[in-house]
N, C-alpha and C positions, 0 to 999 in steps of 0.2 A: 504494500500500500504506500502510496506515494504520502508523503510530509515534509511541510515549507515550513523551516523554521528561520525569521530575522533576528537575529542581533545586534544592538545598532546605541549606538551612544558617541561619548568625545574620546579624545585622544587618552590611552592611557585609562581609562576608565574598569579595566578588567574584560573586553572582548573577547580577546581570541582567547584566553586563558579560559574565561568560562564556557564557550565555543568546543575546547578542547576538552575539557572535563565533561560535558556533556557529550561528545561525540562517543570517549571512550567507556561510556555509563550507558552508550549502547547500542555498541560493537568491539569485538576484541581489538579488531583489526578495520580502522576506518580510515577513510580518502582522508587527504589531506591536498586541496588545491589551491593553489599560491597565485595568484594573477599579476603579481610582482614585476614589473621591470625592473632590471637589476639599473642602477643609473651609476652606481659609483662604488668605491671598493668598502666604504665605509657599509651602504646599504647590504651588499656583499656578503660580512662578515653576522649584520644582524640575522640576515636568511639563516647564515651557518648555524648560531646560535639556538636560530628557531628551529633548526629540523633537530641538532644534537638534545633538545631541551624535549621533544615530542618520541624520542626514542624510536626504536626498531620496529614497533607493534603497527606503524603508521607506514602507508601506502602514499608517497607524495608524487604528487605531477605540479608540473611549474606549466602553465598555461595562460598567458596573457589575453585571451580573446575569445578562441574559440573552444570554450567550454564543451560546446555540443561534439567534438572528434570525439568525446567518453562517453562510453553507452555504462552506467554505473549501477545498473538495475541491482537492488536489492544489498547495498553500501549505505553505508554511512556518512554522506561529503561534507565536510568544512570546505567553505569557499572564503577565502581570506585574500582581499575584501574589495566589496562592489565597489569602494570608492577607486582602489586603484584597476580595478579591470575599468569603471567607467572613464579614467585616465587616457589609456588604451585606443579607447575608443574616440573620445574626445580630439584627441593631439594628433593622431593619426589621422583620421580625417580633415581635423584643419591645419595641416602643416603649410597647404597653399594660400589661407586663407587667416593669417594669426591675428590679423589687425582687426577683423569681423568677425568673430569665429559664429561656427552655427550651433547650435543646441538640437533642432529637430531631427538630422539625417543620422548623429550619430546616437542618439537618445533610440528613435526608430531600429537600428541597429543593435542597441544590446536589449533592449527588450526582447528581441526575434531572437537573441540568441538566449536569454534566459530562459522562454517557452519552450525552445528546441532542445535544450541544455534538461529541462525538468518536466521533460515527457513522461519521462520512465519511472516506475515504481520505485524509488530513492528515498534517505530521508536527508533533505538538503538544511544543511545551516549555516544558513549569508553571515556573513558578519560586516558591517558597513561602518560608516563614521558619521555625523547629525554634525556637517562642516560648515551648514548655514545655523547653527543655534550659537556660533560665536561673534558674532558683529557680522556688517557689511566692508566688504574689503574695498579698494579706495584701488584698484586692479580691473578693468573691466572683463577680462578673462579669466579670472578670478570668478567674479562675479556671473559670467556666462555660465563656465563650470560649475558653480555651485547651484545654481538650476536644474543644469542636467542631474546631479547627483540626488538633487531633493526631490525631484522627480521620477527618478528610478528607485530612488529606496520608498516612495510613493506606492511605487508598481509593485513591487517585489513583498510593500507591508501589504498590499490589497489580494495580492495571491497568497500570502502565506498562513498558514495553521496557528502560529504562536507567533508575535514578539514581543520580545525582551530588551527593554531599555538596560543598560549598567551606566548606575549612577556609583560613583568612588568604589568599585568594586564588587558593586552588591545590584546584583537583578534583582527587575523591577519588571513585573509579566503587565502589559498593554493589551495585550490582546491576546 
């Protein structure tokens, strides 16, 4: 049976940690998918961290985009995290375009891949970031992007079974 779970708060708040805890509370052996672009040696080294910290018992794919190439029927996925796959998508389609960027074609685009992505009998737990509940950024691409992401964690709260805010550590069940 298929299940969407969101997890979604500020930085540092306890996500993925409780993302992970929950994944392995039920499955021995659960997906672990990174949407990460490595950008520098520093980001690099925190990846290293996180896979050495999630142990042997954990099945990782590093996958920037195309979520859907994993047919993961009857797994347990951590997808860590919508805000940087929605990155992904964002910057990659406006790289000809950075002065105006667009929010619809590439917003259009991970949607289709998250429906594609969570066909299958799985049980999925987003983990995302709430990067417009910190002020307005004074960056107008900034500002574009934080649309696109409150818009998809929008989408992704409206399909999903449970979310779970983490406020200082401690979930908080919304829905």
């Amino acid at each position: 049976m298929k299940k969407i779970i969101l997890i979604t708060g500020g930085q540092r708040s306890g996500k993925s940690m409780y993302a992970e805890k929950l994944a392995l509370s039920l499955s021995d052996n659960p997906v672990y998918m990174a949407t990460a672009h490595v950008w520098d040696d520093e980001f690099l080294e925190r990846i290293r961290k996180h896979k050495e910290r999630r142990g042997s018992q954990w099945i990782n794919i590093e996958e920037e985009k195309y979520l859907s190439k994993y047919i993961l029927t009857d797994k347990v996925v951590v997808i860590d995290c919508i805000t940087l796959w929605c990155t992904n998508f964002f910057f990659e389609h406006n790289k000809e375009n950075a002065e105006n960027p667009s929010v619809d074609e590439p917003l259009a685009e991970v949607k289709q891949e998250f429906d594609l992505f969570t066909a299958h009998d799985a049980t999925y737990i987003f983990v995302t970031n709430e990067i417009g509940s910190g002020g307005v950024s004074d960056n107008a691409i900034v500002r574009k992007f934080t649309e696109m992401e409150g818009w998809m964690n929008q989408y992704v709260a409206a399909h999903a079974d449970e979310v779970i805010l983490m406020v200082s550590g401690i979930p908080v069940k919304i829905k």
